[in-house]
mmCIF file of the N, C-alpha and C atoms, coordinates in Angstrom:
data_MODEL
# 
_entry.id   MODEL 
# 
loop_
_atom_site.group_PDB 
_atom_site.id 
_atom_site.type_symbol 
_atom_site.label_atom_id 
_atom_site.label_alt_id 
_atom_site.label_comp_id 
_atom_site.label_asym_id 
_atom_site.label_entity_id 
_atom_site.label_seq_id 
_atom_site.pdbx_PDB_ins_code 
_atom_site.Cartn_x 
_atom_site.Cartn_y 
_atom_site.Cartn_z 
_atom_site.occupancy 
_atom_site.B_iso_or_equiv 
_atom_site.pdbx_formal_charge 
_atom_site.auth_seq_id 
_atom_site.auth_comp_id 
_atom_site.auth_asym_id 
_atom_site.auth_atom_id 
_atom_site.pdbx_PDB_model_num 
ATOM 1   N N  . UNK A 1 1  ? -113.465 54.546 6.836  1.00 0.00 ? 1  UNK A N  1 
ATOM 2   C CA . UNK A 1 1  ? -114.127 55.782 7.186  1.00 0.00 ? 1  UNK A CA 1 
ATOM 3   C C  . UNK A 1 1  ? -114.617 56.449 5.907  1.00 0.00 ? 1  UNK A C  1 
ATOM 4   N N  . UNK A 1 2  ? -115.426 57.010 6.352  1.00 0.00 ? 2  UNK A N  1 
ATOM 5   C CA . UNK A 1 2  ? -116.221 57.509 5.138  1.00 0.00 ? 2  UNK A CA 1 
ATOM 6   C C  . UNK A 1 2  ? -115.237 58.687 4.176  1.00 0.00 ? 2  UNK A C  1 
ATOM 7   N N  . UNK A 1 3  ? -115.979 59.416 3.390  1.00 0.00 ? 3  UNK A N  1 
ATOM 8   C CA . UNK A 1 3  ? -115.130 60.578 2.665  1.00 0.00 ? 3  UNK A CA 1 
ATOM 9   C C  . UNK A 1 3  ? -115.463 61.753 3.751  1.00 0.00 ? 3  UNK A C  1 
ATOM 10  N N  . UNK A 1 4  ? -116.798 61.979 3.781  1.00 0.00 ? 4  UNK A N  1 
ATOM 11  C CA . UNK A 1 4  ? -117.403 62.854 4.265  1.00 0.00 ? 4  UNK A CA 1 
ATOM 12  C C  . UNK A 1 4  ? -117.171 63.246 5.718  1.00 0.00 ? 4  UNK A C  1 
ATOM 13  N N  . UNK A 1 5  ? -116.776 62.030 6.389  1.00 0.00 ? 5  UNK A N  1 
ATOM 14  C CA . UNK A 1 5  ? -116.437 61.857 8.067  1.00 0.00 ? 5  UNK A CA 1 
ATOM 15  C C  . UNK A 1 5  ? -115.293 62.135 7.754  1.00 0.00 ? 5  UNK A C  1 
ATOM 16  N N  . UNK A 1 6  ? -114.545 61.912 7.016  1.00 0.00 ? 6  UNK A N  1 
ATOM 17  C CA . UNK A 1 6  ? -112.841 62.274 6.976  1.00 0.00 ? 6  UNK A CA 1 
ATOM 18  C C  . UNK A 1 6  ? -112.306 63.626 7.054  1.00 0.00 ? 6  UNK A C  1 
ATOM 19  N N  . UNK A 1 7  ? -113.446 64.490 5.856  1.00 0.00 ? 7  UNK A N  1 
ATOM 20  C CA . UNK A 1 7  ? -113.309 66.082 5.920  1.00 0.00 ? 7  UNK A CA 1 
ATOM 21  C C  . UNK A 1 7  ? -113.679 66.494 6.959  1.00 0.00 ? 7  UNK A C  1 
ATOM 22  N N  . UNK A 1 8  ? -114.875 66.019 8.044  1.00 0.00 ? 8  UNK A N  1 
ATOM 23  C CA . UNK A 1 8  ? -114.984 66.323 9.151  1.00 0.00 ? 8  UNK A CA 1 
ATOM 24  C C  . UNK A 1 8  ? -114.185 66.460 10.305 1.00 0.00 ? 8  UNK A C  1 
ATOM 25  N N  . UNK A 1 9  ? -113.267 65.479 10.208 1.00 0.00 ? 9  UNK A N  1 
ATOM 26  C CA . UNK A 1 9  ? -112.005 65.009 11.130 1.00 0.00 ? 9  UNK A CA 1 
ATOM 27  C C  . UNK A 1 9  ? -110.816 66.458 10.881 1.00 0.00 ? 9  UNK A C  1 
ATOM 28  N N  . UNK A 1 10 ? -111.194 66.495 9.738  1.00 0.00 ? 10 UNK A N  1 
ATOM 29  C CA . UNK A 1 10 ? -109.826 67.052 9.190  1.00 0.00 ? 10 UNK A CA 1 
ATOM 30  C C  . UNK A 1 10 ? -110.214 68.669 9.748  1.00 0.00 ? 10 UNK A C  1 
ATOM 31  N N  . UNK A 1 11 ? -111.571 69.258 9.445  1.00 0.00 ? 11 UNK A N  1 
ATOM 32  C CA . UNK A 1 11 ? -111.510 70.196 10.022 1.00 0.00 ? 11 UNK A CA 1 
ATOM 33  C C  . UNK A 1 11 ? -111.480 70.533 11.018 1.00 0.00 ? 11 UNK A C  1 
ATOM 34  N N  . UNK A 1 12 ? -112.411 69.584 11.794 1.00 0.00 ? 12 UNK A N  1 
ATOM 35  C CA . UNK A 1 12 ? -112.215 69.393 13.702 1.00 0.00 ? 12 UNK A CA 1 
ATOM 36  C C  . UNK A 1 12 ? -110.161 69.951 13.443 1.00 0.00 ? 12 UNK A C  1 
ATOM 37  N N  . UNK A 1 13 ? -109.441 69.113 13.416 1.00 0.00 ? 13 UNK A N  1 
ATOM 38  C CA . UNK A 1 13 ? -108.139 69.090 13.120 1.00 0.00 ? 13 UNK A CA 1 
ATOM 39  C C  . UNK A 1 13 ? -107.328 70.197 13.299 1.00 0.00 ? 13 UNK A C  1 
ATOM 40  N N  . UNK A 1 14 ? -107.759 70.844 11.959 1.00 0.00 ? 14 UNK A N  1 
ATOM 41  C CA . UNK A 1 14 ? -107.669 72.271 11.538 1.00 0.00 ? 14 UNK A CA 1 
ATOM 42  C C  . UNK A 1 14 ? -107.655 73.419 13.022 1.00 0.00 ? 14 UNK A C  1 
ATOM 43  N N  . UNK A 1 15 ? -109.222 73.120 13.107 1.00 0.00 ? 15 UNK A N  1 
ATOM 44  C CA . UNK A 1 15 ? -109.834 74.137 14.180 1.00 0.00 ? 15 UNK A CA 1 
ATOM 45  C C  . UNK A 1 15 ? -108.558 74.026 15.105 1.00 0.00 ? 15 UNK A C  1 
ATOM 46  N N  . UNK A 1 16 ? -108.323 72.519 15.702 1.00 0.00 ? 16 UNK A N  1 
ATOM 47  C CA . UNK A 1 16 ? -107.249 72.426 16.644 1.00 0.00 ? 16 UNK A CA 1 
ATOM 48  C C  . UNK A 1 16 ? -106.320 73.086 17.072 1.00 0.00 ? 16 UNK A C  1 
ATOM 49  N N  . UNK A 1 17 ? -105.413 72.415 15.497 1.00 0.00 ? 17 UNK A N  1 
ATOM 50  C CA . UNK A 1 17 ? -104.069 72.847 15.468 1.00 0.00 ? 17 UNK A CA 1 
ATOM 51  C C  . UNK A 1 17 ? -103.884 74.569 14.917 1.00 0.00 ? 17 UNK A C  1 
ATOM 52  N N  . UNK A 1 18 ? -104.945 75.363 14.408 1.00 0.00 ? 18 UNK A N  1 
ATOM 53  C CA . UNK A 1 18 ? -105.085 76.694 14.523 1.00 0.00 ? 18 UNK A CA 1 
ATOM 54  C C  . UNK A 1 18 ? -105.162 77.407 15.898 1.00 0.00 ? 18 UNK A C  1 
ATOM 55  N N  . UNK A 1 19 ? -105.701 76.388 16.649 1.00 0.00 ? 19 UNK A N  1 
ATOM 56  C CA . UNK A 1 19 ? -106.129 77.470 18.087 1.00 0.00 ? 19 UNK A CA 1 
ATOM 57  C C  . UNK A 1 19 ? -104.570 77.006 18.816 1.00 0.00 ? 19 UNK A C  1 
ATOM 58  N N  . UNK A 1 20 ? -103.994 76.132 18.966 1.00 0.00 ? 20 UNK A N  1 
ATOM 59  C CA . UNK A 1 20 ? -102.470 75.812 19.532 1.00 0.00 ? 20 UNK A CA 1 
ATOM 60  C C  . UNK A 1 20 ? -101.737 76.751 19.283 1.00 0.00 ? 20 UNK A C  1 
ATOM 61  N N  . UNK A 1 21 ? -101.850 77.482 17.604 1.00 0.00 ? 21 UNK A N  1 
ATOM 62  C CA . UNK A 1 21 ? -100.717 77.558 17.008 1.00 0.00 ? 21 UNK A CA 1 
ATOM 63  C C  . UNK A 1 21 ? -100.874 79.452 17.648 1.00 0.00 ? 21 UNK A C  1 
ATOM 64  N N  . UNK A 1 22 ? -102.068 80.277 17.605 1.00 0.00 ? 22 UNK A N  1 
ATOM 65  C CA . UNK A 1 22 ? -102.391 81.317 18.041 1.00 0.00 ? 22 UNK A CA 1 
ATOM 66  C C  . UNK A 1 22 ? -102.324 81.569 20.159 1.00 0.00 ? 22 UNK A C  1 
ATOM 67  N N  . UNK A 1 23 ? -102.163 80.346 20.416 1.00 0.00 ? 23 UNK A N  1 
ATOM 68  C CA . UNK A 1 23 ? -101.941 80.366 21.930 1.00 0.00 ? 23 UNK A CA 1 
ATOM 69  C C  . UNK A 1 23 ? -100.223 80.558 21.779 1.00 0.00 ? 23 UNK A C  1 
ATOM 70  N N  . UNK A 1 24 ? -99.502  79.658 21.124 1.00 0.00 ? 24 UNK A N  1 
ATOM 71  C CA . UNK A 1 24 ? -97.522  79.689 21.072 1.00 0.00 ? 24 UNK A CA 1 
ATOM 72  C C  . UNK A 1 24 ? -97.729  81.028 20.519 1.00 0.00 ? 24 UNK A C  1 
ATOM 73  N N  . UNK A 1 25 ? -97.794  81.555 19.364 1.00 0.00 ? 25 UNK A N  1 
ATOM 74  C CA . UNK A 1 25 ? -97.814  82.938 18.773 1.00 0.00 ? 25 UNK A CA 1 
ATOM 75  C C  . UNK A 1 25 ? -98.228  83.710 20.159 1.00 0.00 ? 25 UNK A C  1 
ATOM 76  N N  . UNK A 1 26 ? -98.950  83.830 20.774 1.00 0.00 ? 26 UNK A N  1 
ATOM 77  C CA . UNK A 1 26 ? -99.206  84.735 21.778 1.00 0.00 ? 26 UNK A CA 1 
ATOM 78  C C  . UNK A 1 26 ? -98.444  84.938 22.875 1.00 0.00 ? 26 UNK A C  1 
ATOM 79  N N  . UNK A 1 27 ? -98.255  83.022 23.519 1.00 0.00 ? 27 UNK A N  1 
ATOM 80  C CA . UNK A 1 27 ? -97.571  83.430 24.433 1.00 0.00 ? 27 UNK A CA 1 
ATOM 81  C C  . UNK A 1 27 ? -95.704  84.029 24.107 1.00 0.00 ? 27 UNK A C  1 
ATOM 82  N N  . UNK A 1 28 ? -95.495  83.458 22.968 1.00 0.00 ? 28 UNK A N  1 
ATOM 83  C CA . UNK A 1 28 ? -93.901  84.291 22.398 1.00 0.00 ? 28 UNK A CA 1 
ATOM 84  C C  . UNK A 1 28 ? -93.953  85.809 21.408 1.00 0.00 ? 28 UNK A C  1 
ATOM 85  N N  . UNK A 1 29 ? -95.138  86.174 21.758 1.00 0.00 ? 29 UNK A N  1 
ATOM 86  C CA . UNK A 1 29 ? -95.452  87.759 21.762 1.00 0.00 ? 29 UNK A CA 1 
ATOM 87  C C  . UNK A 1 29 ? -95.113  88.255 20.645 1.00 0.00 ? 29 UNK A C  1 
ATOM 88  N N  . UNK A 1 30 ? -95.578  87.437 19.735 1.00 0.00 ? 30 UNK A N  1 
ATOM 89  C CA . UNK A 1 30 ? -95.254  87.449 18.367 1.00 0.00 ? 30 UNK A CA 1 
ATOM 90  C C  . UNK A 1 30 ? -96.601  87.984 17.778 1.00 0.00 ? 30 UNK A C  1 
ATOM 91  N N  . UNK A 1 31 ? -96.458  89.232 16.448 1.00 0.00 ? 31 UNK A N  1 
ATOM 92  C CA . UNK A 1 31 ? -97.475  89.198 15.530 1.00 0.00 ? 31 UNK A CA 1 
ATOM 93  C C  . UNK A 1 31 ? -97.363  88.005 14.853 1.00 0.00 ? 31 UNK A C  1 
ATOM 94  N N  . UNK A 1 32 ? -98.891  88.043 13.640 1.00 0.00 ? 32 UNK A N  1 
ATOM 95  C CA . UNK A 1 32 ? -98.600  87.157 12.402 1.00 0.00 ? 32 UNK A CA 1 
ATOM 96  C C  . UNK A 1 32 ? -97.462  87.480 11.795 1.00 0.00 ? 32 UNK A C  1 
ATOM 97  N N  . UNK A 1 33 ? -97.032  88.875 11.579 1.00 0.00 ? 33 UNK A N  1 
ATOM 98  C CA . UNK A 1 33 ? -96.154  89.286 10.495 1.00 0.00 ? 33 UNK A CA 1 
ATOM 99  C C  . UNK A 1 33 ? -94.856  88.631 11.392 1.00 0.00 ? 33 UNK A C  1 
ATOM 100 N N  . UNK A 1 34 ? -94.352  88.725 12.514 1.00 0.00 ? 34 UNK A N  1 
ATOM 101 C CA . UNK A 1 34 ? -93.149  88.786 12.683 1.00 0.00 ? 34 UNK A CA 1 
ATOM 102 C C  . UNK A 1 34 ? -92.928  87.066 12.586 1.00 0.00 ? 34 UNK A C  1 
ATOM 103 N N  . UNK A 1 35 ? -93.972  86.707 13.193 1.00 0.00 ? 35 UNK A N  1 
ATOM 104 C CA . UNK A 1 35 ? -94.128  84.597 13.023 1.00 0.00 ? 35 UNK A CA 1 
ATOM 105 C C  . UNK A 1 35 ? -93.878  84.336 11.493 1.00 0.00 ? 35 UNK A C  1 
ATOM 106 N N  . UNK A 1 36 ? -94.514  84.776 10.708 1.00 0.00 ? 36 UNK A N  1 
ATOM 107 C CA . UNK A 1 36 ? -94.176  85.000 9.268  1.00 0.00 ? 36 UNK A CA 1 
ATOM 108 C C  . UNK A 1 36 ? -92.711  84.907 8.858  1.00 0.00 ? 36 UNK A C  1 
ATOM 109 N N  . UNK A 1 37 ? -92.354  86.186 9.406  1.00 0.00 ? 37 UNK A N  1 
ATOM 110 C CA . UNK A 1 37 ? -90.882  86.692 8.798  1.00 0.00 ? 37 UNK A CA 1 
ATOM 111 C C  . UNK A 1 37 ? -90.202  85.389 9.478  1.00 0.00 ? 37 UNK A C  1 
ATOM 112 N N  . UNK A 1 38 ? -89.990  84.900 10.813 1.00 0.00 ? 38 UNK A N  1 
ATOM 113 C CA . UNK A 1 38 ? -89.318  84.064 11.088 1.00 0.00 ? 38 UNK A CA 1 
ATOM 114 C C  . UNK A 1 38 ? -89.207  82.542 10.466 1.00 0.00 ? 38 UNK A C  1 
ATOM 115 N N  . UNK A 1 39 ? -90.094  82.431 9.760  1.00 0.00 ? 39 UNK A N  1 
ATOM 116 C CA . UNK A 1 39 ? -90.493  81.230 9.064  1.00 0.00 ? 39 UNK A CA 1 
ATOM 117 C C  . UNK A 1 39 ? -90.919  81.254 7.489  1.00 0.00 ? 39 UNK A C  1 
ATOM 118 N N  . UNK A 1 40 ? -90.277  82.372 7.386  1.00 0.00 ? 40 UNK A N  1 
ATOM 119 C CA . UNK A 1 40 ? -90.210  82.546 6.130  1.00 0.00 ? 40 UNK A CA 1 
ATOM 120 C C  . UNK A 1 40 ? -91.498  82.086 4.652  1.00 0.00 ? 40 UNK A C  1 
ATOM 121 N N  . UNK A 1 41 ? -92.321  82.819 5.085  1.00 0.00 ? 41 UNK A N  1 
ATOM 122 C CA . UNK A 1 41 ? -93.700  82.736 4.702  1.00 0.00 ? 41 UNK A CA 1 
ATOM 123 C C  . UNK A 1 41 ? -94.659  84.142 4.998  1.00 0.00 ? 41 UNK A C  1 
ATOM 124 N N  . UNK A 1 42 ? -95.548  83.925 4.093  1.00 0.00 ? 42 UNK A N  1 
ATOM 125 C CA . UNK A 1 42 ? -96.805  85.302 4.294  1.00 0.00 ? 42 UNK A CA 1 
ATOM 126 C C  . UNK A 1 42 ? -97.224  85.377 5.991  1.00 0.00 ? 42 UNK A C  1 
ATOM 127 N N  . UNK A 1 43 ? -97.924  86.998 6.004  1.00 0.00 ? 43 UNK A N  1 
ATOM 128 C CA . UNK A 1 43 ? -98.815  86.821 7.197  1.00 0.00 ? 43 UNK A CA 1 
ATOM 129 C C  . UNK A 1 43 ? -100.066 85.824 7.037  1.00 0.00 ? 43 UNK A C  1 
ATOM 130 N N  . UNK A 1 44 ? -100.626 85.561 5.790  1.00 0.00 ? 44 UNK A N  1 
ATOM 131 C CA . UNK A 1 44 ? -102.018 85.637 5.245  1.00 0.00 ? 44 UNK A CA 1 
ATOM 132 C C  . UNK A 1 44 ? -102.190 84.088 5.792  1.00 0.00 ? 44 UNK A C  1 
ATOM 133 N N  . UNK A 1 45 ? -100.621 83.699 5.454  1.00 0.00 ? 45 UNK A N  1 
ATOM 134 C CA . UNK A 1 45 ? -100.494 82.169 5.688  1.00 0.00 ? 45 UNK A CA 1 
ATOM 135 C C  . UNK A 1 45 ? -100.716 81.514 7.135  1.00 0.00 ? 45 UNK A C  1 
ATOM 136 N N  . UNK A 1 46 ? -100.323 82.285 8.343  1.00 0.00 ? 46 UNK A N  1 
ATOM 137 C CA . UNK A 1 46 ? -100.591 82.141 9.400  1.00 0.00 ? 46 UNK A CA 1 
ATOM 138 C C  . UNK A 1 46 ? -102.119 82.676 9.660  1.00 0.00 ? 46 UNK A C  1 
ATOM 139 N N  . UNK A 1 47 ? -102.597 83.465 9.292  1.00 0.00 ? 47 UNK A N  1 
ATOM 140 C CA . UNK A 1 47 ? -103.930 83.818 9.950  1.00 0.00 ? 47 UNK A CA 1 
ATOM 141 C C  . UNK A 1 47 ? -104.948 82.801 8.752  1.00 0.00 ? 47 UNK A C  1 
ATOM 142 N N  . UNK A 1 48 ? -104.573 82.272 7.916  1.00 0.00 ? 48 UNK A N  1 
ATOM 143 C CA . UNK A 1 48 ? -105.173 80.991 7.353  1.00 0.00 ? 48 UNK A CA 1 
ATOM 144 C C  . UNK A 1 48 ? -105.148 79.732 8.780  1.00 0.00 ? 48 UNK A C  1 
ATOM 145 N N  . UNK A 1 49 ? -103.946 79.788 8.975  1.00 0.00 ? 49 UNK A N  1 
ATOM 146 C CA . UNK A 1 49 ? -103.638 78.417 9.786  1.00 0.00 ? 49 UNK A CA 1 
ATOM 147 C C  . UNK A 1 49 ? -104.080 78.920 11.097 1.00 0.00 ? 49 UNK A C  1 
ATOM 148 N N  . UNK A 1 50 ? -104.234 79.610 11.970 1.00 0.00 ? 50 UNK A N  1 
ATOM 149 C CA . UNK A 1 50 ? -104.939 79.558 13.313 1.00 0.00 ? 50 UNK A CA 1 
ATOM 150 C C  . UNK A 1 50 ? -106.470 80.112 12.712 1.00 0.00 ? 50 UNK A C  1 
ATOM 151 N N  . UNK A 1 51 ? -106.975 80.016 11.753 1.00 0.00 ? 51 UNK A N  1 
ATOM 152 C CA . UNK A 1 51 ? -108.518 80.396 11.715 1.00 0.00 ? 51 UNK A CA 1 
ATOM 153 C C  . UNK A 1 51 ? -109.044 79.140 11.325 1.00 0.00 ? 51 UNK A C  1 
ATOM 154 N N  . UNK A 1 52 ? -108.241 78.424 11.331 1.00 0.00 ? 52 UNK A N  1 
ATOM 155 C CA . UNK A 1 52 ? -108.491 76.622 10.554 1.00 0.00 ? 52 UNK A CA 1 
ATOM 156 C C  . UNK A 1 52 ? -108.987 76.504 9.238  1.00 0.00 ? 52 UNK A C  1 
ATOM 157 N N  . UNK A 1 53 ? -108.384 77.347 8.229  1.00 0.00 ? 53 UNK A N  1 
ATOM 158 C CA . UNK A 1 53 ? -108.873 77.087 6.770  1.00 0.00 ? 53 UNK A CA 1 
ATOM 159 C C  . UNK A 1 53 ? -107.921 76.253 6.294  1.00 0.00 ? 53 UNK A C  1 
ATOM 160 N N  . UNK A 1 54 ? -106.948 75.933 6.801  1.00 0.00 ? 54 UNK A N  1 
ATOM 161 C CA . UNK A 1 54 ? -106.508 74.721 6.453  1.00 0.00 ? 54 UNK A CA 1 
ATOM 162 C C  . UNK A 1 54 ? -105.275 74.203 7.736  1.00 0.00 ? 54 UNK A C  1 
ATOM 163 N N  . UNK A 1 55 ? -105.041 73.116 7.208  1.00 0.00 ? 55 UNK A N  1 
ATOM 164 C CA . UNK A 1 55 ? -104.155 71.659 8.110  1.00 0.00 ? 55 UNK A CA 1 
ATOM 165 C C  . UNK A 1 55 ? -102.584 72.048 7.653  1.00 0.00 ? 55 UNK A C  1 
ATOM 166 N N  . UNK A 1 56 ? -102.077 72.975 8.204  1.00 0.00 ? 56 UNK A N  1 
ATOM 167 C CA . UNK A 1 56 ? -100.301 72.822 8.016  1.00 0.00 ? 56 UNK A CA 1 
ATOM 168 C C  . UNK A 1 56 ? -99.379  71.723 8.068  1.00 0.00 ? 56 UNK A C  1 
ATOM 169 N N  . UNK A 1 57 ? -98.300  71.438 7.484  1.00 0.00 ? 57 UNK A N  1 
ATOM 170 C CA . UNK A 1 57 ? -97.628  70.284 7.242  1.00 0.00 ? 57 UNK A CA 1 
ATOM 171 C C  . UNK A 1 57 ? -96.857  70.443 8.559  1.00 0.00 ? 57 UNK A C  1 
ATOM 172 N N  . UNK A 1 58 ? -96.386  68.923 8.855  1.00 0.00 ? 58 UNK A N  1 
ATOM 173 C CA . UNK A 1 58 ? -95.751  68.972 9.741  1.00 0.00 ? 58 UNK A CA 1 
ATOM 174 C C  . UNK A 1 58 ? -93.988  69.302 9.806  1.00 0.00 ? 58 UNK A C  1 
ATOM 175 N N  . UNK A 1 59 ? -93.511  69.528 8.586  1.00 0.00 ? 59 UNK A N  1 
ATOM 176 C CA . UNK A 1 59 ? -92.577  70.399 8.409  1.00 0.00 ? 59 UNK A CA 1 
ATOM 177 C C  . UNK A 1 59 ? -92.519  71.751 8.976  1.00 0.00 ? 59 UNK A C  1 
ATOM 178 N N  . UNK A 1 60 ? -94.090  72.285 8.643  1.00 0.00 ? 60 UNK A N  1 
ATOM 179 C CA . UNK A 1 60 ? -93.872  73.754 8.869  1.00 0.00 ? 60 UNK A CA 1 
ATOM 180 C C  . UNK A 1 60 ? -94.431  74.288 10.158 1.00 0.00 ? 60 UNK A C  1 
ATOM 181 N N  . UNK A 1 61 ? -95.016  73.355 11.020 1.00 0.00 ? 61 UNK A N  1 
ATOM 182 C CA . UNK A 1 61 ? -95.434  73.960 12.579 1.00 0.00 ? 61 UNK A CA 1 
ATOM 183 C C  . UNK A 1 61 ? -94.403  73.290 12.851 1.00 0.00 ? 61 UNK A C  1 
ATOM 184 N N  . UNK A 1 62 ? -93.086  72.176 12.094 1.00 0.00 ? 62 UNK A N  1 
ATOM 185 C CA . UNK A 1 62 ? -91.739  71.753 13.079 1.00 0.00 ? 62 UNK A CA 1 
ATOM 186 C C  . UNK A 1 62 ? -90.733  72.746 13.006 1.00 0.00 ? 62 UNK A C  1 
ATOM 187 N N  . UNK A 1 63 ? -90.689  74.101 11.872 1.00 0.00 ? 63 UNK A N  1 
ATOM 188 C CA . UNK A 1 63 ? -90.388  75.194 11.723 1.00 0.00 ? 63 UNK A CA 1 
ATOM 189 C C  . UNK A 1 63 ? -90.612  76.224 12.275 1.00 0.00 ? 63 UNK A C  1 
ATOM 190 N N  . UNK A 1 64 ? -92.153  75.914 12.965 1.00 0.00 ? 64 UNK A N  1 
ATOM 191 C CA . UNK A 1 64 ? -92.825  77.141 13.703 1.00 0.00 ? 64 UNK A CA 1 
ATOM 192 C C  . UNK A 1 64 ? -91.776  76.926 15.400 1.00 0.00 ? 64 UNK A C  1 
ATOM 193 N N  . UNK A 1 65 ? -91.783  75.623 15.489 1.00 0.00 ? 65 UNK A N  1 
ATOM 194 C CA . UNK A 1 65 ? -92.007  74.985 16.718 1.00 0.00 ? 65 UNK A CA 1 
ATOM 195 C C  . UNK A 1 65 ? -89.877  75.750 17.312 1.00 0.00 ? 65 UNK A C  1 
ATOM 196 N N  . UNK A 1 66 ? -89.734  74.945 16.194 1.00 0.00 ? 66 UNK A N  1 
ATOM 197 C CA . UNK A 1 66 ? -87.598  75.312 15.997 1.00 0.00 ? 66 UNK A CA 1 
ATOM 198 C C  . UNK A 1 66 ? -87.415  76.894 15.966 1.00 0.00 ? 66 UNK A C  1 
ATOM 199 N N  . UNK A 1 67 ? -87.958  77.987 15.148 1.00 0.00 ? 67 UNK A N  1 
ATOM 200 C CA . UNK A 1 67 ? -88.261  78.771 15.630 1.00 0.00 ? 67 UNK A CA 1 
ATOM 201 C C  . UNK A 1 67 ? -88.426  80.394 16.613 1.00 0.00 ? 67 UNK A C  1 
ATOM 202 N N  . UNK A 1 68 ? -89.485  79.420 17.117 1.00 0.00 ? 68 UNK A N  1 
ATOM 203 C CA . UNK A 1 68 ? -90.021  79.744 18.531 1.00 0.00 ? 68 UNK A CA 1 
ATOM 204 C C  . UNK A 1 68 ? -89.833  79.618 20.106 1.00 0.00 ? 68 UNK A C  1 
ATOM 205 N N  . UNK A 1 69 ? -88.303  78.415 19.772 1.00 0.00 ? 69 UNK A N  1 
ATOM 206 C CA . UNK A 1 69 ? -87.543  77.672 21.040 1.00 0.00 ? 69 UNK A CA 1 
ATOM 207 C C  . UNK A 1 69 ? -88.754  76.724 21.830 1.00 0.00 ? 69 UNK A C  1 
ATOM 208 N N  . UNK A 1 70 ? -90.067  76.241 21.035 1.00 0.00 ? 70 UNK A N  1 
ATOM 209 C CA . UNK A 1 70 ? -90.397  75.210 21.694 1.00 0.00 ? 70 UNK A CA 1 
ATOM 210 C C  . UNK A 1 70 ? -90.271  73.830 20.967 1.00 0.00 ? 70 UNK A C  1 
ATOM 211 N N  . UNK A 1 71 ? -90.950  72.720 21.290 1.00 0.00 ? 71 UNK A N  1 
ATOM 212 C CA . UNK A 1 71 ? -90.746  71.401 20.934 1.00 0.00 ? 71 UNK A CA 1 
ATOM 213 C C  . UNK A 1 71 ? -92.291  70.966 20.319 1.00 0.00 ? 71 UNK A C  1 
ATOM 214 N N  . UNK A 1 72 ? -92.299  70.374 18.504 1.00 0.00 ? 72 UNK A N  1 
ATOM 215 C CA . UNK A 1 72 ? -93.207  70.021 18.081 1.00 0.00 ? 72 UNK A CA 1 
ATOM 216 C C  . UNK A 1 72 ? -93.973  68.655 18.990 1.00 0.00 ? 72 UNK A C  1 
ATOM 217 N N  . UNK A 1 73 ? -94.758  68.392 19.719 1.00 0.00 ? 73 UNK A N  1 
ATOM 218 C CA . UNK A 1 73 ? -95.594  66.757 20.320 1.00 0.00 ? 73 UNK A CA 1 
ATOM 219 C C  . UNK A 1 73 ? -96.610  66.394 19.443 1.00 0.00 ? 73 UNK A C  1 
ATOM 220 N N  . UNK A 1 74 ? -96.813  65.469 19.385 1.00 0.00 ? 74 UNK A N  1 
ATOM 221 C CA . UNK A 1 74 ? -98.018  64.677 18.723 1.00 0.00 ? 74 UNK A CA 1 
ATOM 222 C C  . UNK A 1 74 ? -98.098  63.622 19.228 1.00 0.00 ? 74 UNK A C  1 
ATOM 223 N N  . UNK A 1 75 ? -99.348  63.211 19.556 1.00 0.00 ? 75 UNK A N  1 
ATOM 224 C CA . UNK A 1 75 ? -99.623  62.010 20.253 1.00 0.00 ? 75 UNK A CA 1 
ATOM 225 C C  . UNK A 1 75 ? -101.102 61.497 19.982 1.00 0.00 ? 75 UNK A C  1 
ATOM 226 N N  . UNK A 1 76 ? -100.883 60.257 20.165 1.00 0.00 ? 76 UNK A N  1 
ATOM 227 C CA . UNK A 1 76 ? -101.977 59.433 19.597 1.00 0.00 ? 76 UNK A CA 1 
ATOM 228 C C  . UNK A 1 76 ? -103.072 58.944 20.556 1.00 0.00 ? 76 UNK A C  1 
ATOM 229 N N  . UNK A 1 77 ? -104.470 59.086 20.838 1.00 0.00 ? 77 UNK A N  1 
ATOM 230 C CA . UNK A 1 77 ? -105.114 59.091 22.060 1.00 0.00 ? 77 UNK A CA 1 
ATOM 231 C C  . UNK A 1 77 ? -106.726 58.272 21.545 1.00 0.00 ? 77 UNK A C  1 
ATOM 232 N N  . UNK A 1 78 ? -106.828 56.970 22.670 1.00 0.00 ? 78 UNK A N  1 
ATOM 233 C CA . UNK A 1 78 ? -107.795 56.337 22.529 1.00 0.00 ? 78 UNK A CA 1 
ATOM 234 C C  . UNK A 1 78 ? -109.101 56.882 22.191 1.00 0.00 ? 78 UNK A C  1 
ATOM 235 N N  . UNK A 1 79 ? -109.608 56.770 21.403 1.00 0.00 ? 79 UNK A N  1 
ATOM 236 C CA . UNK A 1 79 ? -111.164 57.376 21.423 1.00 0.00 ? 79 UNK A CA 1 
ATOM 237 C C  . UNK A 1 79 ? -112.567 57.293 22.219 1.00 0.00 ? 79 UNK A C  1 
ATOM 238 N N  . UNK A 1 80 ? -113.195 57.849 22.558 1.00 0.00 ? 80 UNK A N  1 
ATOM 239 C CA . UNK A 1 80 ? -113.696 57.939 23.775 1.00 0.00 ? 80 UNK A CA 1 
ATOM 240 C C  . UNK A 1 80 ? -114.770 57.496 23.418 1.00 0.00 ? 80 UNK A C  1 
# 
């Protein structure tokens, strides 16, 4: 894959796993700040990560996930 298709992927990605992460934050009625405090990190850092300026590790949405009392999934899906 190319370089250029890769950053593409990655932001598609981004966009993703930002809009997931602002649907759990919502539905557990959480600000940024208090998602923050629980995970021990900035607000700036979460409203980075659901605006998709960048790809969070999977440590730290498995932190978001532990938490928040839900369960991190990832799954791998044929391309269409």
């Amino acid at each position: 894959m190319k370089k250029s298709k890769l950053k593409v992927n990655e932001k598609r990605l981004s966009v993703r796993v930002g809009k997931e992460l602002k649907k759990l934050r919502a539905t557990s009625e959480l600000t940024q700040k208090s998602l923050a405090l629980l995970i021990d990190t900035h607000s700036t850092a979460i409203t980075r990560a659901e605006g998709g300026k960048y790809l969070p590790s999977l440590r730290w949405l498995q932190k978001i996930a532990w938490n928040t009392r839900h369960k991190l999934v990832i799954k791998f899906e044929k391309n269409k």
